[in-house]
C-alpha positions in Angstrom: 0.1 -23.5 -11.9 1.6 -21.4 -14.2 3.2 -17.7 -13.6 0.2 -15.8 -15.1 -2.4 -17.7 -13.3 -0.9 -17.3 -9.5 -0.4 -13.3 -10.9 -4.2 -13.1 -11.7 -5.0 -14.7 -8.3 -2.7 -13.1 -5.9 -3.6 -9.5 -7.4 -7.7 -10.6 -7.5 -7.1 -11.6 -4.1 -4.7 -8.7 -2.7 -6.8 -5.7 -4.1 -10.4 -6.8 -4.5 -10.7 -9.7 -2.1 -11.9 -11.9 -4.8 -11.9 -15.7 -4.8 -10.2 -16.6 -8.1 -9.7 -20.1 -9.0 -7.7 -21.7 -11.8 -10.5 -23.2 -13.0 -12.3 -19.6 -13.0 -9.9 -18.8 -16.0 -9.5 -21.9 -17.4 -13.5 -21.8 -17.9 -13.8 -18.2 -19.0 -15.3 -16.7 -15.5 -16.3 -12.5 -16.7 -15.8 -9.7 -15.0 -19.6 -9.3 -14.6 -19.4 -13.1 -12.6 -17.3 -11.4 -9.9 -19.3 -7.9 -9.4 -16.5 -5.6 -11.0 -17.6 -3.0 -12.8 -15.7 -1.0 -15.5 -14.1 1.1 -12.5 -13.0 -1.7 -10.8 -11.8 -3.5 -14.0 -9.8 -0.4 -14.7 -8.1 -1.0 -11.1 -7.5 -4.7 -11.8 -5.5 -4.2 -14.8 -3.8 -1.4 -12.9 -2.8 -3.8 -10.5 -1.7 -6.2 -12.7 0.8 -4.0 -15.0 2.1 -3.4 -11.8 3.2 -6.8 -10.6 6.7 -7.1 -10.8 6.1 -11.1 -11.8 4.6 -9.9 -15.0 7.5 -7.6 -15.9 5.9 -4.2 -16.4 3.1 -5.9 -19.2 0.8 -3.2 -20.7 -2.7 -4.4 -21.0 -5.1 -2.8 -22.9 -7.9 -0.6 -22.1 -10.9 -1.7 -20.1 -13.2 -1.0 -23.4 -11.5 -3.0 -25.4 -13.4 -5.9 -26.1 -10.4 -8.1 -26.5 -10.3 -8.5 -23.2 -14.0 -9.9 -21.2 -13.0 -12.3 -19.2 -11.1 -14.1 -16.8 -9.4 -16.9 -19.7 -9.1 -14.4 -22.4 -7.2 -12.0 -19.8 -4.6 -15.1 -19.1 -3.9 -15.8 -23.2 -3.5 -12.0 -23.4 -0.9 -12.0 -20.8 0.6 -14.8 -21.9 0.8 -14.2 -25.1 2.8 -10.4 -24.4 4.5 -11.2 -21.6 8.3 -10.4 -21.9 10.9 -12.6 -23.7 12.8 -13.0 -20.6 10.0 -13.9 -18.4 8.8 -16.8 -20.8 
């Protein structure tokens, strides 16, 4: 399991006491699947700039669609995480 995925779990599972599963980003699992509204989506991402295994990444805001679920969240993070952390 890659860096990003145990990130996305430990923070779902620290802060909103969510049951994530790799195979709930792999397949694309929304927001909307777990109960979080835009709020708590707001918080989530919070959370996640914040983890010091993701090396201060800025994600972008909760409206932007970019961003709707659980796989497209992973590629995003992937895709910006730091040079040193790749």
């Amino acid at each position: 399991m890659d860096i990003v995925t145990q990130t996305i779990i430990a923070v779902a599972k620290k802060f909103h006491e969510l049951e994530v599963t790799p195979e709930d980003i792999t397949n694309g699992k929304t927001f909307d699947d777990y109960g979080i509204d835009s709020i708590d989506q707001i918080e989530f991402m919070l959370n996640l700039e914040d983890a010091e295994e993701l090396g201060g990444i800025e994600l972008p805001d909760v409206d932007n669609a970019e961003i709707e679920n659980m796989s497209q969240l992973h590629r995003y993070i992937t895709d910006n995480l730091p040079e040193s952390l790749k």
